[in-house]
Every structure is written in structure tokens, then in C-alpha cells.
Residue frames relative to the residue before (quaternion, step in Angstrom):
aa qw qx qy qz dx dy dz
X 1.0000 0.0000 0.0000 0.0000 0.00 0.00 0.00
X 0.4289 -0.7840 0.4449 0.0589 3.33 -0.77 1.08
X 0.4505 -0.6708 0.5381 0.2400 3.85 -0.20 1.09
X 0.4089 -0.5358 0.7047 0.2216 3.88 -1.57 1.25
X 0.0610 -0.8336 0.5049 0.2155 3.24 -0.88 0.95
X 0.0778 0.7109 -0.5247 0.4618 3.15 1.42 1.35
X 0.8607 0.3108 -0.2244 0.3351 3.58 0.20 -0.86
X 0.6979 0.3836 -0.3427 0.4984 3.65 1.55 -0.18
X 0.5344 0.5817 -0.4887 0.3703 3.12 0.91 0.83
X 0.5596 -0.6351 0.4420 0.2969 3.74 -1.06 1.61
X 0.7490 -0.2938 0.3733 0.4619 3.32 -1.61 -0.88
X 0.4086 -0.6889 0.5238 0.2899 3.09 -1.10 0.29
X 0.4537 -0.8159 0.3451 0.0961 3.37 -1.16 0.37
X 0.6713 -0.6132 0.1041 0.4032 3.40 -0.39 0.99
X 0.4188 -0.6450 0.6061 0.2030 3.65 -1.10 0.70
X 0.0105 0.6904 -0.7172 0.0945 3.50 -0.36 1.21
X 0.6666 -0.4949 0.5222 0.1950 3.48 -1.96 1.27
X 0.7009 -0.2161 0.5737 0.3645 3.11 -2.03 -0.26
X 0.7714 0.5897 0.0243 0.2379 2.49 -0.23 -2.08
X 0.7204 0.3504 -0.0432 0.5970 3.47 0.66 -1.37
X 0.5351 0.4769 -0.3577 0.5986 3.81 1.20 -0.49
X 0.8446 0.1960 -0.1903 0.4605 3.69 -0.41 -0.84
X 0.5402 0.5609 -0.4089 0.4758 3.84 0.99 -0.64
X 0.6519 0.5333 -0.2741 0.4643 3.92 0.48 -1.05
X 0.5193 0.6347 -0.3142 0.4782 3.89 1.25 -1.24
X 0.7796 0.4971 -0.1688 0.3415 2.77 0.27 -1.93
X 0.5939 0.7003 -0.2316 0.3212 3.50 0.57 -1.27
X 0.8891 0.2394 0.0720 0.3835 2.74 0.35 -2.27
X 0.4837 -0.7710 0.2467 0.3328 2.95 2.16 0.45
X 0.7308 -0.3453 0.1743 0.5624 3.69 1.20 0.89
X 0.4324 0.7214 -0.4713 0.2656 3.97 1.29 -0.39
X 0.8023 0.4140 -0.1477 0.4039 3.39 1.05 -1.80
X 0.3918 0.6114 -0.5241 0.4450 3.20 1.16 0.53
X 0.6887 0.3858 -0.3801 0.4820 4.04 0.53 -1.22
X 0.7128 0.2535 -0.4143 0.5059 4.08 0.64 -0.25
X 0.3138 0.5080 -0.6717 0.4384 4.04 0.49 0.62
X 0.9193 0.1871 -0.3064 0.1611 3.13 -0.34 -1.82
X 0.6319 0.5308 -0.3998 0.3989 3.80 1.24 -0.03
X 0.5846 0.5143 -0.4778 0.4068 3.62 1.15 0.38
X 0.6066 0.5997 -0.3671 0.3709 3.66 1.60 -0.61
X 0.5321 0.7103 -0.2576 0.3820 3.19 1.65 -1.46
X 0.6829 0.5871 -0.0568 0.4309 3.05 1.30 -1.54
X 0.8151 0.1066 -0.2110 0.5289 3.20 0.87 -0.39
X 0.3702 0.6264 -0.4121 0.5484 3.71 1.29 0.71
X 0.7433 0.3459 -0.2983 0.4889 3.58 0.92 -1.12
X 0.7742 0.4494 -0.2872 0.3408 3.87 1.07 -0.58
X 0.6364 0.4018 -0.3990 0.5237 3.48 1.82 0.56
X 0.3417 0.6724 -0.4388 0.4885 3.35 1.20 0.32
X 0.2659 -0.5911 0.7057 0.2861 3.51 0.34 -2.07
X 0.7673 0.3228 -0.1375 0.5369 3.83 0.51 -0.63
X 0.3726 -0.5388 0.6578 0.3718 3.78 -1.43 0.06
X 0.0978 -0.7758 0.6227 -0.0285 3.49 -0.88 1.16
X 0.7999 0.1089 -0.0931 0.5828 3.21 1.07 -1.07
X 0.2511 -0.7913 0.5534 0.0681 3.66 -1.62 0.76
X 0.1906 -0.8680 0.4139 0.1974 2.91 -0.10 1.25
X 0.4293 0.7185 -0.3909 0.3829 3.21 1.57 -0.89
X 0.8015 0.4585 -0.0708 0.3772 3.70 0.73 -1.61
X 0.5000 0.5289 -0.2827 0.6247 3.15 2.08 0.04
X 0.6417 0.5078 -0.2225 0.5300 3.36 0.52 -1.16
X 0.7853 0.3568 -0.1569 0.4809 4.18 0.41 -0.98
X 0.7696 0.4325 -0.1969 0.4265 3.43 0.75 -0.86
X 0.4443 0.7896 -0.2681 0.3274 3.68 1.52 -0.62
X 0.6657 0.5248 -0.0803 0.5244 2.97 1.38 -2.56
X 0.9038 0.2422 -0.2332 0.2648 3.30 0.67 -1.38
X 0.5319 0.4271 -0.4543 0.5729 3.46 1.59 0.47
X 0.5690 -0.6881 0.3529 0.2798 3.89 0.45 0.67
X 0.7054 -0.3697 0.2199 0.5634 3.35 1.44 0.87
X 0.4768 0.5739 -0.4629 0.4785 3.88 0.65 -0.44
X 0.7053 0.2845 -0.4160 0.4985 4.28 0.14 -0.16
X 0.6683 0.3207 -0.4817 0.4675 3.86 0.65 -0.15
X 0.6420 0.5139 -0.4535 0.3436 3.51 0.80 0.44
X 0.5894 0.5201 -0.3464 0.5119 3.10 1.43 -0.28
X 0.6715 0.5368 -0.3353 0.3854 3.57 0.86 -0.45
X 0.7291 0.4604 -0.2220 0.4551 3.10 1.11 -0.82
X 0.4836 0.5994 -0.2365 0.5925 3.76 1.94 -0.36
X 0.8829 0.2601 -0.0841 0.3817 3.58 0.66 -0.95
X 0.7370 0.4732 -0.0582 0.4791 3.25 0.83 -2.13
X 0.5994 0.3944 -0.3186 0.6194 4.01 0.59 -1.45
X 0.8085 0.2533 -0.4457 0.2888 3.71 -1.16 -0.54
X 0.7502 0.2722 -0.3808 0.4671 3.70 1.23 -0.01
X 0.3293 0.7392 -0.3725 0.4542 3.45 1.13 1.22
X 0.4566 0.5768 -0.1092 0.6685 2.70 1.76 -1.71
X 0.8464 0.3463 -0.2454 0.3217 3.38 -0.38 -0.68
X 0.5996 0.6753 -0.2284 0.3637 3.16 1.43 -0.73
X 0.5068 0.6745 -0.1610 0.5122 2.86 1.92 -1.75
X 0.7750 0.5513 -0.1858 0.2468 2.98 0.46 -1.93
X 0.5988 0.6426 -0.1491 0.4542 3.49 1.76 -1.46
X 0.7232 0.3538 -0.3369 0.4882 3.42 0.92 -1.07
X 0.4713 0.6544 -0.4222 0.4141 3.78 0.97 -0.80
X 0.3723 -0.7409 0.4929 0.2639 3.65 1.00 -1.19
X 0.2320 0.6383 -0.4633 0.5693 3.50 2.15 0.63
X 0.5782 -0.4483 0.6302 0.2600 2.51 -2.16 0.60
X 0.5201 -0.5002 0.6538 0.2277 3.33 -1.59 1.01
X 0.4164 0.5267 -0.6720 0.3123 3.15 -1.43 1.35
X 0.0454 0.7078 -0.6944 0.1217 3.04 -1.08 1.53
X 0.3498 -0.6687 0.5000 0.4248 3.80 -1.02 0.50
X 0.7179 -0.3839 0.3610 0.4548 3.89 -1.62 0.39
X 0.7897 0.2923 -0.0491 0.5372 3.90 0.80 -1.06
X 0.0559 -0.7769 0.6272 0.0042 3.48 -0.33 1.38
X 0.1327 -0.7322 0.6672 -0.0321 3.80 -0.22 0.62
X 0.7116 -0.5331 0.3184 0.3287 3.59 -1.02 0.45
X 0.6960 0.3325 -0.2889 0.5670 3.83 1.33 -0.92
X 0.6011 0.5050 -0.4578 0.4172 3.54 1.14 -0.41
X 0.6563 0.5527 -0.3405 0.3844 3.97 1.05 -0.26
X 0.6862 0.5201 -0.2798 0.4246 3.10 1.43 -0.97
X 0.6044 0.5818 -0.2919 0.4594 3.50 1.46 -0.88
X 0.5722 0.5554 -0.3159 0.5141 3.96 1.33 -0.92
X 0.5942 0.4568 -0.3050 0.5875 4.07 1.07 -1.20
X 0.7703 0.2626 -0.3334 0.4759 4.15 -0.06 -0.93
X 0.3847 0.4445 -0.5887 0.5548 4.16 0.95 0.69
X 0.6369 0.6093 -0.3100 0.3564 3.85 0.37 -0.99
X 0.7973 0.3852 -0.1535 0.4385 3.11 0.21 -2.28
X 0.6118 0.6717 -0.2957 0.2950 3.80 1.23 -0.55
X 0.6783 0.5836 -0.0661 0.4414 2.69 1.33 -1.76
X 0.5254 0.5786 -0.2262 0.5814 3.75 1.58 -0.95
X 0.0537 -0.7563 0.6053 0.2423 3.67 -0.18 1.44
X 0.4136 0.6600 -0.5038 0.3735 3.69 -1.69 0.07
């Protein structure tokens, strides 16, 4: 017998704006980006069930490989995140080739939308 995978999926996770995504950046001069990426991590890792994403290891490893691991993350790891998300939701799998940070948040608020509740 096969598990509803409606039911092993966690909370879902906030829907954050355009606006309130790049408008917050802007503001706080780049601060609300380091609590973006441990609130997405955070709620990516608690509808999953598992720690997929690290922000810690995003946030440390970026500076000291000169950006070349947030390129790999966003090239490799996020679009099968995206998908991962997308699978348990019960969405079609589709992620774009380049997940950047608004292109991840905008793939999660397709998610968090679609999830009634």
C-alpha cells in the first residue's frame, strides 16, 4: 500500500511578493537576504521532512569560493529542490535551468499557493 503523499508533506511556506522580496534587499542593504535564505531553507527543509537546503553552507561557502558554490547551487541543487518541492505538492515537475534567489522564491509561492489550507 502506497503512502498519500499529501500527508508527508510539512507546512508550507510563506508567499513573499516581488515587491517585499527585492524592496526588503534594497532597504536593508543586502541584510534580508542572509534571513531570506535561512527562512526558505527553513521552510523547504520542514515540507520536505529532510534538510535539503543549507543556508549556513550557502551563506559561508559562497564568500570563500568567490561565488562559484552559489553558482553551483543555483545550476544544480535549487532546480532539483524545485522539483522535489514540486513532486511532494503533487505539481508537475518543472524547474527553470537557473534558479537565482527570486526565480526560487517565485517556483516555492507557485507551491505555497497551490497547497489548499
Amino acid at each position: 500500500m502506497q503512502a498519500n503523499p499529501a500527508m508527508a508533506m510539512g507546512p508550507k511556506g510563506e508567499v513573499r511578493g516581488f515587491l517585499s522580496f527585492f524592496g526588503l534587499h534594497l532597504i536593508t542593504l543586502g541584510f534580508y537576504s542572509f534571513y531570506w535564505w535561512f527562512k526558505v531553507a527553513g521552510e523547504v527543509n520542514a515540507f520536505l521532512g529532510t534538510e535539503r537546503m543549507n543556508a549556513i553552507k550557502l551563506l559561508l561557502l559562497s564568500p570563500i569560493t568567490c561565488g562559484i558554490y552559489m553558482l553551483i547551487f543555483e545550476f544544480s541543487e535549487a532546480p532539483k529542490i524545485i522539483q522535489e518541492v514540486q513532486a511532494k505538492a503533487g505539481l508537475p515537475q518543472k524547474a527553470p535551468f537557473f534558479v537565482g534567489p527570486w526565480q526560487l522564491q517565485r517556483e516555492l509561492n507557485k507551491v505555497w499557493e497551490a497547497i489548499p489550507g
